[in-house]
C-alpha positions as CSV (number, residue, x, y, z in Angstrom):
1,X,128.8,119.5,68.8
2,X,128.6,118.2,72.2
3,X,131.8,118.0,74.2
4,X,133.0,116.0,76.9
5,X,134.2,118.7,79.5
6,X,135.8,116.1,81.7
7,X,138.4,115.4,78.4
8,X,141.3,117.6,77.7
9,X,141.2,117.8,74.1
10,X,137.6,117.9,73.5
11,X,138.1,121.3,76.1
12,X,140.8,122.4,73.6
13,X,138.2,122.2,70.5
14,X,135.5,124.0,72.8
15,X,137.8,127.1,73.3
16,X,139.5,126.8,69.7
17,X,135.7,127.0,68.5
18,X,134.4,130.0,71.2
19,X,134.2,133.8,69.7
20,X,134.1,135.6,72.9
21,X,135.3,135.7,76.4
22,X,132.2,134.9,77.8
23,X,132.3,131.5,76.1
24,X,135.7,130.6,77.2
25,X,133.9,131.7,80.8
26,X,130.9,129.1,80.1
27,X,133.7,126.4,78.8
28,X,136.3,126.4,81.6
29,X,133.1,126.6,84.0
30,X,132.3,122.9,82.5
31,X,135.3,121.7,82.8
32,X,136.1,119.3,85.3
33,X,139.0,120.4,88.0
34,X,141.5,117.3,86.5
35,X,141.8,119.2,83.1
36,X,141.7,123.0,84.9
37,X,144.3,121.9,87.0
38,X,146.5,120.3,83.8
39,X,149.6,122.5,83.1
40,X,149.3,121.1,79.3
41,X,145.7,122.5,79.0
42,X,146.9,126.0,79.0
43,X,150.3,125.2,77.4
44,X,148.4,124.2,74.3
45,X,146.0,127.0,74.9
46,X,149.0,129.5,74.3
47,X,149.9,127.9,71.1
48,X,146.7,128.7,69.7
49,X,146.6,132.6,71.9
50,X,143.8,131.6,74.0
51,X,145.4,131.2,76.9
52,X,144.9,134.5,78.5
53,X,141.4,134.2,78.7
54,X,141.6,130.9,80.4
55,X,143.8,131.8,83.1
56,X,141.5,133.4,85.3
57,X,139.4,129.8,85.6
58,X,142.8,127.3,86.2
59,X,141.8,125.2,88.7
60,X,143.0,126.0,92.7
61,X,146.4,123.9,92.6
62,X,147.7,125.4,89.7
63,X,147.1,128.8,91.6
64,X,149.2,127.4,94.2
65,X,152.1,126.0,91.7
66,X,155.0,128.6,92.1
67,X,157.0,126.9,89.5
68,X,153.5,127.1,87.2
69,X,153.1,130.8,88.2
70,X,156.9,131.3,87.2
71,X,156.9,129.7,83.9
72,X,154.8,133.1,82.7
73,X,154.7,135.3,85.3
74,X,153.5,138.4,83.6
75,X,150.4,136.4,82.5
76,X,150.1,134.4,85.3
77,X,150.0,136.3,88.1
78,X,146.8,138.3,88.2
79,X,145.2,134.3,88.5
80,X,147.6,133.2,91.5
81,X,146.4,132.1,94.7
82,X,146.4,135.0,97.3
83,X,148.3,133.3,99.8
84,X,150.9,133.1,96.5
85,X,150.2,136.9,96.3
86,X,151.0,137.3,99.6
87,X,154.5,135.4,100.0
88,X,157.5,138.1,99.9
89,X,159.8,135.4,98.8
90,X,157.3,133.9,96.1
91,X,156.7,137.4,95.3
92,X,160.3,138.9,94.7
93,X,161.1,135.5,92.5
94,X,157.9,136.9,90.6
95,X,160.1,140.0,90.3
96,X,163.1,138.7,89.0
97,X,161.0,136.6,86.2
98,X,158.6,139.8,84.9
99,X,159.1,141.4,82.0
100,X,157.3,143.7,83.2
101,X,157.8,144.2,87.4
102,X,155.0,146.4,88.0
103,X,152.3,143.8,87.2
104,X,154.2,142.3,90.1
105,X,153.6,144.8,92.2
106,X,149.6,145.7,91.4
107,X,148.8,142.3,91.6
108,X,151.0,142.1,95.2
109,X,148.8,141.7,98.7
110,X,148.2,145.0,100.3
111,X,150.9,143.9,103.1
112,X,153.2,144.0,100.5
113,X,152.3,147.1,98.7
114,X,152.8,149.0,102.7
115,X,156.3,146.8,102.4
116,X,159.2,149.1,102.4
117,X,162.1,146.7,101.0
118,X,159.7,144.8,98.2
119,X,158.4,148.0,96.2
120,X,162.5,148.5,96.8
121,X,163.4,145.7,95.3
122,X,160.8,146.0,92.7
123,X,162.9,149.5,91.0
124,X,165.6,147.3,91.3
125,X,164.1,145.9,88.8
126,X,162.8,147.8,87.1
127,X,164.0,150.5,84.3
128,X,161.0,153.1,85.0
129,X,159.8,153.4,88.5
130,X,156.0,154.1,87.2
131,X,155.0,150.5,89.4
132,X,155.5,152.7,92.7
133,X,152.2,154.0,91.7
134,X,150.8,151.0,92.7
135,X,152.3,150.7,96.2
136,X,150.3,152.4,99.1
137,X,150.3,155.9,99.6
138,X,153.2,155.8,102.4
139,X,155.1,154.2,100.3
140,X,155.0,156.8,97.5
141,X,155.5,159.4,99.9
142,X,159.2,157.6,101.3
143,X,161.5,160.1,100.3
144,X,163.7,157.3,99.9
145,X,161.7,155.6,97.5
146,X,160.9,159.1,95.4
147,X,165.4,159.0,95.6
148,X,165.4,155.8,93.7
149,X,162.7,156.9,91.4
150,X,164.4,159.7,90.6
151,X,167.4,157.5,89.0
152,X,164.8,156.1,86.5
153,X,163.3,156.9,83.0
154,X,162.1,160.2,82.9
155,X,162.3,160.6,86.6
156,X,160.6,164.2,86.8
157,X,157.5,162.6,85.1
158,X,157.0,159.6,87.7
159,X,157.6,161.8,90.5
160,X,154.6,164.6,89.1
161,X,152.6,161.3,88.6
162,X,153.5,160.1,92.0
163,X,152.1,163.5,93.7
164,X,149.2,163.6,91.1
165,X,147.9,159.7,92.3
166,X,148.4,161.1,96.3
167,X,146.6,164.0,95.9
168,X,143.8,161.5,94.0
169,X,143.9,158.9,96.4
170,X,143.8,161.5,99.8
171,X,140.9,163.5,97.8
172,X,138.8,159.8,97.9
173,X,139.5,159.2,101.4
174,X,138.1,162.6,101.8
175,X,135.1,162.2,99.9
176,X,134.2,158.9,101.4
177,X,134.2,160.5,105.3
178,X,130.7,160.5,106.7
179,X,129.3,163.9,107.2
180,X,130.3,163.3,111.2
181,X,133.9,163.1,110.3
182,X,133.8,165.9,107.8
183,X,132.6,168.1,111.0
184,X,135.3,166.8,113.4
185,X,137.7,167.7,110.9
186,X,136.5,171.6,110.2
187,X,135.9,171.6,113.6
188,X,139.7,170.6,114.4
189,X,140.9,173.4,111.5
190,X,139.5,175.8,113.4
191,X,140.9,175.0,116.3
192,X,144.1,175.2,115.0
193,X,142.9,178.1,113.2
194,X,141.8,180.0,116.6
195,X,145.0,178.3,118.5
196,X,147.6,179.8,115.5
197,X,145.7,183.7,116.7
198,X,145.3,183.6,120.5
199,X,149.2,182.6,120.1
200,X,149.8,185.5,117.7
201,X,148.0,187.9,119.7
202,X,149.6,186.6,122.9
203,X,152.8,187.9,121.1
204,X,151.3,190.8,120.1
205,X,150.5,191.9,123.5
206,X,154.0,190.9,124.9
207,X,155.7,193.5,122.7
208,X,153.6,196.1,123.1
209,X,154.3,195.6,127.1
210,X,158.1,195.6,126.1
211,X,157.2,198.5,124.4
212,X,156.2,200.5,126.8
């Protein structure tokens, strides 16, 4: 059957009539930016479950429609715009929407994952504090945000994850040093290293002169 990817309905058989992800890719790759960017496209996509698929192709202003975004939030968000991604205030209405926060949070801008008071209102949130393993690395060090996990579901748990997904996360950073670095940084451990004895026998050699 050929359709007519410039017509809403005849882009609502296509998908009703695709098998696989891919095709729903080829489809809303046809379709002209008038129907991607037609809130009723994807409203009577979800009546038929195959909206999810679709999402990621909505056309640029729905990316940028905050009310859009809202409406499903916990669907929606991975396909907003990254300057929607990107906006604290956008971004902490997102929160109070989710059903589930912490896609909030892993789909947030970097800036935002390094922000203090936004991963803090994201456990305010939320009922299990397992999202701060998104945030940066700072952030999951805080000892006040490892205090507000520790109020949540199974508390011990997060935390051992928390330290698991630093010591994961510092061990890449490691690995991904050029040889160069590597060096600089042996090179600084012994210093230290030789620093830590010339200081302990320093000591040494003051209290054997007290000594005698």
């Amino acid at each position: 059957m050929d359709y007519d990817y410039s017509n809403k309905g005849d882009v609502i058989s296509a998908i009703s009539s695709a098998r696989t992800p891919e095709e729903i890719k080829e489809i809303m790759e046809k379709t002209s930016d008038e129907v991607k960017n037609d809130p009723d496209l994807y409203l009577q996509l979800e009546r038929k479950g195959l909206h999810i698929y679709a999402y990621r192709y909505m056309g640029e202003k729905l990316k940028n429609d905050e009310k859009f975004i809202l409406e499903m939030v916990d669907e929606r968000i991975p396909w907003a715009s990254e300057e929607l991604k990107k906006n604290k205030d956008f971004m902490k209405k997102a929160l109070r929407r989710a059903i589930r926060p912490r896609c909030v949070v892993s789909n947030a801008s970097s800036q935002l994952k390094s922000d203090k008071s936004f991963i803090l209102d994201a456990l305010a949130n939320d009922d299990e504090g397992y999202l701060v393993l998104d945030a940066d690395i700072e952030i999951q060090k805080d000892p006040d945000i490892q205090a507000v996990v520790l109020t949540k579901y199974e508390p011990e748990q997060t935390l051992q994850y928390i330290k698991n997904n630093i010591a994961e996360i510092e061990e890449q950073a490691q690995r991904k040093k050029t040889p160069l670095q590597q060096r600089d940084d042996e090179l600084s451990s012994l210093e230290a290293e030789a620093e830590a004895l010339i200081d302990k026998q320093a000591e040494k050699e003051g209290q054997d002169i007290g000594e005698e």
